[in-house]
N, CA, C and O atoms as a GROMACS GRO file, in nm:
protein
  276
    1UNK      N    1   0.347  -0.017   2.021
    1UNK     CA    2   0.433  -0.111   1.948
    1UNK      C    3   0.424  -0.090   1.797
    1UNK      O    4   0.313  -0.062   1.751
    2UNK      N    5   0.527  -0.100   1.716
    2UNK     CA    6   0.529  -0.078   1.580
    2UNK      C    7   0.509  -0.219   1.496
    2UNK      O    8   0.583  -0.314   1.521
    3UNK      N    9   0.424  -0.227   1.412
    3UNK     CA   10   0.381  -0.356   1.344
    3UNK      C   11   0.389  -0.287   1.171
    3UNK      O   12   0.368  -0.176   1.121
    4UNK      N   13   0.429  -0.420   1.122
    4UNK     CA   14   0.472  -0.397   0.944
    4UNK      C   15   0.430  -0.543   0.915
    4UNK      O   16   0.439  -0.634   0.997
    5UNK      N   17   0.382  -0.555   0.779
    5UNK     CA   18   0.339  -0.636   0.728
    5UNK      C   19   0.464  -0.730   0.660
    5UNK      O   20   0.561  -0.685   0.600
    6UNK      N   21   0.442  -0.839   0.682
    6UNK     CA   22   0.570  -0.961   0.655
    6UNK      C   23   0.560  -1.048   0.609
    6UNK      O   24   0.523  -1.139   0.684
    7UNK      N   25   0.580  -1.082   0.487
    7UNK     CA   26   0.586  -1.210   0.419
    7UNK      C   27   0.742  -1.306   0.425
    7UNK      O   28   0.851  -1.268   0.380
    8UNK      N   29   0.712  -1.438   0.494
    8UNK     CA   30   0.858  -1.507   0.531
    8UNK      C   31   0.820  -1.639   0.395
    8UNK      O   32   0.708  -1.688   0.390
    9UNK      N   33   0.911  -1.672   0.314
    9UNK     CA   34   0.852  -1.797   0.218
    9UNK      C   35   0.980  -1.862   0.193
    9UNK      O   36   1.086  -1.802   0.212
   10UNK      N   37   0.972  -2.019   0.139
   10UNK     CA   38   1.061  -2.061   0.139
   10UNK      C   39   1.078  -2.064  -0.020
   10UNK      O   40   0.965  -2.052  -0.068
   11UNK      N   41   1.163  -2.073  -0.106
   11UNK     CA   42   1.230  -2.055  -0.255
   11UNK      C   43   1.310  -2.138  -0.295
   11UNK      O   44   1.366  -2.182  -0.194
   12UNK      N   45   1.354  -2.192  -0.394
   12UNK     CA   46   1.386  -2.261  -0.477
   12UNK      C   47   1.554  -2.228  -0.570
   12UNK      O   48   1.529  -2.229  -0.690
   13UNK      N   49   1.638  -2.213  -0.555
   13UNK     CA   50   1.778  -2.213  -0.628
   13UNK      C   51   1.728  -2.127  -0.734
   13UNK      O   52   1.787  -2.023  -0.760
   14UNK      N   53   1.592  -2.172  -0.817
   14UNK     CA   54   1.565  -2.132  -0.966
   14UNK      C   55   1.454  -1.957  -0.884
   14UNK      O   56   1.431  -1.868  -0.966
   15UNK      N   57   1.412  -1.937  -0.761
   15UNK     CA   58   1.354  -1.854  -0.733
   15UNK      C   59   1.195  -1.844  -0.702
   15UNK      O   60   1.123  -1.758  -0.650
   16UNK      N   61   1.165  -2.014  -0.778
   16UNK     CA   62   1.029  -2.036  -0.776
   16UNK      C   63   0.973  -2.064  -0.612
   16UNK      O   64   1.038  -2.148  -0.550
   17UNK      N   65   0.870  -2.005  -0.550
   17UNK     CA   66   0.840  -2.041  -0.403
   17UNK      C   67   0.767  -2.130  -0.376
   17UNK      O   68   0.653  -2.146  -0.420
   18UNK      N   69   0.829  -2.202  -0.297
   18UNK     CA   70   0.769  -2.335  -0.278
   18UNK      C   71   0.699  -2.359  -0.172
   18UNK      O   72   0.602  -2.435  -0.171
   19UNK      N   73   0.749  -2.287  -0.056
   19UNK     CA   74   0.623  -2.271   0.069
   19UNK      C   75   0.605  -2.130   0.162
   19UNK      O   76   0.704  -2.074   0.210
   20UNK      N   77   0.484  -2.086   0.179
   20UNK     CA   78   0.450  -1.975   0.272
   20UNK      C   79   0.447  -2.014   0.412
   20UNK      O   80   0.384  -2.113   0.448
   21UNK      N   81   0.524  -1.929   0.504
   21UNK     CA   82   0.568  -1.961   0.642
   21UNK      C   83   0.406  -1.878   0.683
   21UNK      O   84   0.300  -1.905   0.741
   22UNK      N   85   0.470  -1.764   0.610
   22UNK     CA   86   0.354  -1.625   0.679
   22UNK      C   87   0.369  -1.572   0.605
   22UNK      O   88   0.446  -1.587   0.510
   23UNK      N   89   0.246  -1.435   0.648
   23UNK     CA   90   0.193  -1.343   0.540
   23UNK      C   91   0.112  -1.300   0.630
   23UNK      O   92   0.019  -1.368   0.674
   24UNK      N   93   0.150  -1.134   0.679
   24UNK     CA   94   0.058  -1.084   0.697
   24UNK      C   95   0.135  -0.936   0.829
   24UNK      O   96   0.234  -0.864   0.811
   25UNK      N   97   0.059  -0.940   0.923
   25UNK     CA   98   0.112  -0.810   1.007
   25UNK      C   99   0.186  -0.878   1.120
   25UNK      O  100   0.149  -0.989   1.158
   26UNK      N  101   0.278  -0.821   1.171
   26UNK     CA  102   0.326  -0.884   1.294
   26UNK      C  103   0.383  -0.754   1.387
   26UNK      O  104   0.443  -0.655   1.345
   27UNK      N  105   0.360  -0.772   1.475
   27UNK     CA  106   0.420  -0.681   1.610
   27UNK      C  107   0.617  -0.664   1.606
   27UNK      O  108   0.663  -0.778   1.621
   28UNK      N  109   0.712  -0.578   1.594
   28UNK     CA  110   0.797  -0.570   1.616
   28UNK      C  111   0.841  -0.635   1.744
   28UNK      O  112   0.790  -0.624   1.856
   29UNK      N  113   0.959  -0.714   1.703
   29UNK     CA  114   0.939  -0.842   1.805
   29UNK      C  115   1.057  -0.912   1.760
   29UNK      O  116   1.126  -0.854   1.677
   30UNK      N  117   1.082  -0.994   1.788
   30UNK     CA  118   1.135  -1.166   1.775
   30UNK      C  119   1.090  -1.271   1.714
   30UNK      O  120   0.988  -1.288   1.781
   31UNK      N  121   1.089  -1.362   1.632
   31UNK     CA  122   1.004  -1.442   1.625
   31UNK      C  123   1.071  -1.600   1.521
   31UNK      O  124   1.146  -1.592   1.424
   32UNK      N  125   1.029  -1.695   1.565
   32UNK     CA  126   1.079  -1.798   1.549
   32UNK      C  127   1.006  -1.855   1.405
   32UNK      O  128   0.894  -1.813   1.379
   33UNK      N  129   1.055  -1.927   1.335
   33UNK     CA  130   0.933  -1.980   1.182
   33UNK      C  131   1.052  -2.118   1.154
   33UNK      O  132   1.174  -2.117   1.142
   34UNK      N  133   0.965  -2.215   1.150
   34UNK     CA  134   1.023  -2.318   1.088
   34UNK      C  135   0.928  -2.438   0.979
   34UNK      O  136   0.809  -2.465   0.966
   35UNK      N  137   1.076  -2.492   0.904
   35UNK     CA  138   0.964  -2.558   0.801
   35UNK      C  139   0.990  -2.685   0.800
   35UNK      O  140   1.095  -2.737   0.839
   36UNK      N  141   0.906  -2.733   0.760
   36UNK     CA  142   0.922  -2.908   0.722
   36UNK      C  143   0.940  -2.971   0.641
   36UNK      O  144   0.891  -3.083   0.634
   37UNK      N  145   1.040  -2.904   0.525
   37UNK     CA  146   1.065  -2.956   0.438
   37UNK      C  147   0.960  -3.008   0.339
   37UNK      O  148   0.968  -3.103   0.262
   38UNK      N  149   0.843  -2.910   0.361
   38UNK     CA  150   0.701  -2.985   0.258
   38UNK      C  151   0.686  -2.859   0.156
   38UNK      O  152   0.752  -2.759   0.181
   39UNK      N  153   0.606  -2.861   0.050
   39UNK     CA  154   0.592  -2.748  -0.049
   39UNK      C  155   0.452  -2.710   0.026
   39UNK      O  156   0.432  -2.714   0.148
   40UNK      N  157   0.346  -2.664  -0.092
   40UNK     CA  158   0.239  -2.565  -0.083
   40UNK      C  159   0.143  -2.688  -0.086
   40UNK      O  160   0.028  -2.662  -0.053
   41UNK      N  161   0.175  -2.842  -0.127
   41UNK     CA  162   0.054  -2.961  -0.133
   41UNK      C  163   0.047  -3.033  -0.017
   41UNK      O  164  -0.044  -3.108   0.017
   42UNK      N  165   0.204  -2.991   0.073
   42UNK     CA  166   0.207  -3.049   0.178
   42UNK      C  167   0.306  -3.181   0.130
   42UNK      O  168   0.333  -3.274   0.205
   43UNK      N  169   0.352  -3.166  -0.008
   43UNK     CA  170   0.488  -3.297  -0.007
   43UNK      C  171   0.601  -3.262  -0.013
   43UNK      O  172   0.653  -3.168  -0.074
   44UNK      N  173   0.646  -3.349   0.062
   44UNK     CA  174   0.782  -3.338   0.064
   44UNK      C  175   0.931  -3.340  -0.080
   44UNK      O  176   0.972  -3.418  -0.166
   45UNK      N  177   0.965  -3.195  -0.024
   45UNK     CA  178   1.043  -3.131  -0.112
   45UNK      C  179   1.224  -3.266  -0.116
   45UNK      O  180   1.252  -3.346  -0.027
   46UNK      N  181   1.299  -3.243  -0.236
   46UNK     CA  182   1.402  -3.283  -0.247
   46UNK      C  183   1.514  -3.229  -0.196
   46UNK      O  184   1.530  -3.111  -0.227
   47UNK      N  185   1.610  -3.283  -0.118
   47UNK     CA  186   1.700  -3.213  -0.072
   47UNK      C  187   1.781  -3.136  -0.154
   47UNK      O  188   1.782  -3.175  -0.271
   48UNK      N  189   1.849  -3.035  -0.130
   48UNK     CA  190   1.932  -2.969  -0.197
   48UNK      C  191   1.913  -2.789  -0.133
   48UNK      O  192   1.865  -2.767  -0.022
   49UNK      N  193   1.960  -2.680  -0.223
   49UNK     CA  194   1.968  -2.585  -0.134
   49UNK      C  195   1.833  -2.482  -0.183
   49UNK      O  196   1.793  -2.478  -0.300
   50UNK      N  197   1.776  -2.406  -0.076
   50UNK     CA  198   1.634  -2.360  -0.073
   50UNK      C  199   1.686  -2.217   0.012
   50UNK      O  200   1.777  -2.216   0.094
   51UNK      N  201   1.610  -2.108  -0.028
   51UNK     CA  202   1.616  -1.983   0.060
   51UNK      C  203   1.495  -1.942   0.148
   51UNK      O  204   1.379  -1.949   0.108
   52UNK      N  205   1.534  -1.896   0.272
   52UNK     CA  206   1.416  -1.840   0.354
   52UNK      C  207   1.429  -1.684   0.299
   52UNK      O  208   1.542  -1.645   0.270
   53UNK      N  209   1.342  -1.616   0.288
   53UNK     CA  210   1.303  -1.495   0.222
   53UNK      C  211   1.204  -1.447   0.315
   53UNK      O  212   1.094  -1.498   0.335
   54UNK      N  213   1.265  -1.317   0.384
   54UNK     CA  214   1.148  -1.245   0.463
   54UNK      C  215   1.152  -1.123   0.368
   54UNK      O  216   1.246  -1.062   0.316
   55UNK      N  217   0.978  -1.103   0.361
   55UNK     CA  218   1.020  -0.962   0.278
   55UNK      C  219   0.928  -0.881   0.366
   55UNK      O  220   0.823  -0.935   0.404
   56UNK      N  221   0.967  -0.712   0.418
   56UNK     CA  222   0.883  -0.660   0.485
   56UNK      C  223   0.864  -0.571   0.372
   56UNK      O  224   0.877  -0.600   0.253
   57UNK      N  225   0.826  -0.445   0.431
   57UNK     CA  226   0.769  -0.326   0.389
   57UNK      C  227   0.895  -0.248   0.317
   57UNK      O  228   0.865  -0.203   0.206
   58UNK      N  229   1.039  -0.222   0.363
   58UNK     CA  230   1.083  -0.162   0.333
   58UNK      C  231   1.223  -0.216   0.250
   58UNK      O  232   1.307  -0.153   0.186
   59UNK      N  233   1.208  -0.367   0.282
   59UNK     CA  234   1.330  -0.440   0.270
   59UNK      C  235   1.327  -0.634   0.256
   59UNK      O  236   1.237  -0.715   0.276
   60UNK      N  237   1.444  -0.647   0.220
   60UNK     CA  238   1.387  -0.833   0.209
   60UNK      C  239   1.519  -0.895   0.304
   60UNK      O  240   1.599  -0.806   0.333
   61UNK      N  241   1.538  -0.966   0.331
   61UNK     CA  242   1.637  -1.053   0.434
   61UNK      C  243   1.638  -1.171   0.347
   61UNK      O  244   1.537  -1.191   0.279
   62UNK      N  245   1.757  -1.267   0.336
   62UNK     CA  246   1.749  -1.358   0.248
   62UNK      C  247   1.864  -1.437   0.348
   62UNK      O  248   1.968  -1.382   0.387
   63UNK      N  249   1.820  -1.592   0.385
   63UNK     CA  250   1.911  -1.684   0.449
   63UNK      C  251   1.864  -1.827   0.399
   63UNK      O  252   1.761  -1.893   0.412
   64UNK      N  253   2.016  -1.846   0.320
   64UNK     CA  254   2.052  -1.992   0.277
   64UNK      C  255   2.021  -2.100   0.340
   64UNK      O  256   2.053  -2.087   0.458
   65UNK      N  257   1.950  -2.255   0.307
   65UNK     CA  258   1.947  -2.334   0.383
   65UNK      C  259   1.948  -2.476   0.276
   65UNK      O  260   1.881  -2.491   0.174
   66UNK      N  261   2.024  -2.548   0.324
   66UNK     CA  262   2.065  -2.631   0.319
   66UNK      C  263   1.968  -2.768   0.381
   66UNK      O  264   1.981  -2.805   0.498
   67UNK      N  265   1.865  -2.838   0.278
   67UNK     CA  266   1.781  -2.957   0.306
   67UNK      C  267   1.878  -3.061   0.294
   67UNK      O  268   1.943  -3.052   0.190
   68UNK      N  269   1.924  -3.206   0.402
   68UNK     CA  270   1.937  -3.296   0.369
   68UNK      C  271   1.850  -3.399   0.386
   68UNK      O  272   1.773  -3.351   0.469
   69UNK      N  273   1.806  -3.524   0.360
   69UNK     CA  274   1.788  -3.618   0.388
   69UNK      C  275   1.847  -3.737   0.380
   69UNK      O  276   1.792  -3.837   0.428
   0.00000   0.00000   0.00000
């Protein structure tokens, strides 16, 4: 199986990151990551729009998301 190192984080409109999903090696695969709307202290972030950011080894993936409360 082929494994690459993966950082998934969540970001800020302005770019600043506000929470780490993961970090680290993962098996080529599938894989599910979700957040709770909390930062890096564990409080809860303000709604508005935030990016999921996977960055691997060779490349970054970037998907829009939309917090309401």
């Amino acid at each position: 199986p082929t494994t690459e190192s993966v950082k998934i984080s969540i970001v800020d409109i302005l770019g600043r990151e506000i929470a780490e999903l993961h970090s680290g090696v993962l098996f080529q695969g599938i894989y599910k990551f979700s957040w709770n709307g909390t930062n890096h202290l564990g409080l809860s972030v303000a709604s508005g729009t935030y990016f999921a950011v996977a960055g691997f080894e060779k490349n970054t993936q970037i998907q829009k998301l939309l917090l309401l409360k």
